[in-house]
C-alpha positions in Angstrom: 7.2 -34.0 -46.7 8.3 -33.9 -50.4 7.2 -35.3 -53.5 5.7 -38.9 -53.4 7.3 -39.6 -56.9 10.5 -40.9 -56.4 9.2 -42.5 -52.9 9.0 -46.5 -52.3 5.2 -48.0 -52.1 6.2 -48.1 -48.1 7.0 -44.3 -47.9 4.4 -43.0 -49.8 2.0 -45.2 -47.6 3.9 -43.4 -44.5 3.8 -39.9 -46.1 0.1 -40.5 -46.7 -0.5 -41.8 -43.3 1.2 -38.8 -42.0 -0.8 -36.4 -43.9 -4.1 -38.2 -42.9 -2.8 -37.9 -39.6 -2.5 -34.3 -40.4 -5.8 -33.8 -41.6 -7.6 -35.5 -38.9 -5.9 -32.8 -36.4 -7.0 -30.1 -38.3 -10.6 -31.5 -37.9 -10.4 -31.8 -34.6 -9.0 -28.5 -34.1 -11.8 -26.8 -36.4 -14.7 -28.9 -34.1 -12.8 -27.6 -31.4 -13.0 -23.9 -32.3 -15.8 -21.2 -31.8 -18.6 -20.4 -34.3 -18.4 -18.1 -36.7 -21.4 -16.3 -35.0 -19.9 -16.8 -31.5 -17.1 -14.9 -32.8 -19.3 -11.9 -34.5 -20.8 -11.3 -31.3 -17.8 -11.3 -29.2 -15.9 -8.9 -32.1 -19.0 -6.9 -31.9 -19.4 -6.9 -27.8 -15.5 -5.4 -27.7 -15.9 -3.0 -30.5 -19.1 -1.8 -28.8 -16.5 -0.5 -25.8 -14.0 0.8 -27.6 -16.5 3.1 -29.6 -17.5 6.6 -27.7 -20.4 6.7 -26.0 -21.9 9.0 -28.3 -21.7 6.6 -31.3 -23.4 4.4 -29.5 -26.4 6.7 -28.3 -26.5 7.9 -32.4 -26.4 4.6 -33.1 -29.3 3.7 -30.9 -31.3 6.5 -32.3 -30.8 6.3 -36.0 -32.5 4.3 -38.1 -31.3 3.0 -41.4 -32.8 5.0 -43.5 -32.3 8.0 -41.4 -28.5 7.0 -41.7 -28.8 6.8 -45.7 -30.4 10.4 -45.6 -27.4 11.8 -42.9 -24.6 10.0 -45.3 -25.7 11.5 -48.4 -26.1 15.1 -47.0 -22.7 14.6 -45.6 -21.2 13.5 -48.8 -23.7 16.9 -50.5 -22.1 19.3 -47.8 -18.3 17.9 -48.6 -18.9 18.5 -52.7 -20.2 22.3 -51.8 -17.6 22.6 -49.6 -15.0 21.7 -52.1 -16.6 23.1 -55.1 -17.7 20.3 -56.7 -20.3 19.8 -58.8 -22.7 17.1 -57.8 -24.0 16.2 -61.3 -20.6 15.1 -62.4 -20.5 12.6 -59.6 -21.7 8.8 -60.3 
């Protein structure tokens, strides 16, 4: 499959005949395939075992902002702890 410039009008009709060929299995193999959401919730399903049973209670219990509060203590507690001063912080 190399450059069409040097390439009789036959070839290049080959070569492009070939590549529709190409194409046309790539479509088919795209039709073929799973949905993108199909595929979040099957990521998310096996994620949800391999995580500890305890994320998944916390997870269950927290609400977003409740998480936004719990992060940012976190991330206050971690700048006491290593003497940092949160003003300086963006």
């Amino acid at each position: 499959m190399g450059s069409l410039s040097g390439a009789t009008p036959r070839e290049r009709a080959e070569r492009i005949g070939e590549r529709k060929a190409l194409v046309d299995q790539l479509k088919q193999a795209i039709a073929k395939a799973p949905s993108r959401d199909l595929l979040a919730r099957s990521i998310g399903r096996v994620v949800a075992r391999l995580e500890p049973r305890e994320i998944a209670q916390l997870r269950a219990l927290i609400t977003g902002p409740r998480a936004a509060i719990a992060f940012h203590a976190r991330k206050t507690l971690n700048a006491i702890a290593l003497g940092q001063d949160e003003e300086r912080e963006p």
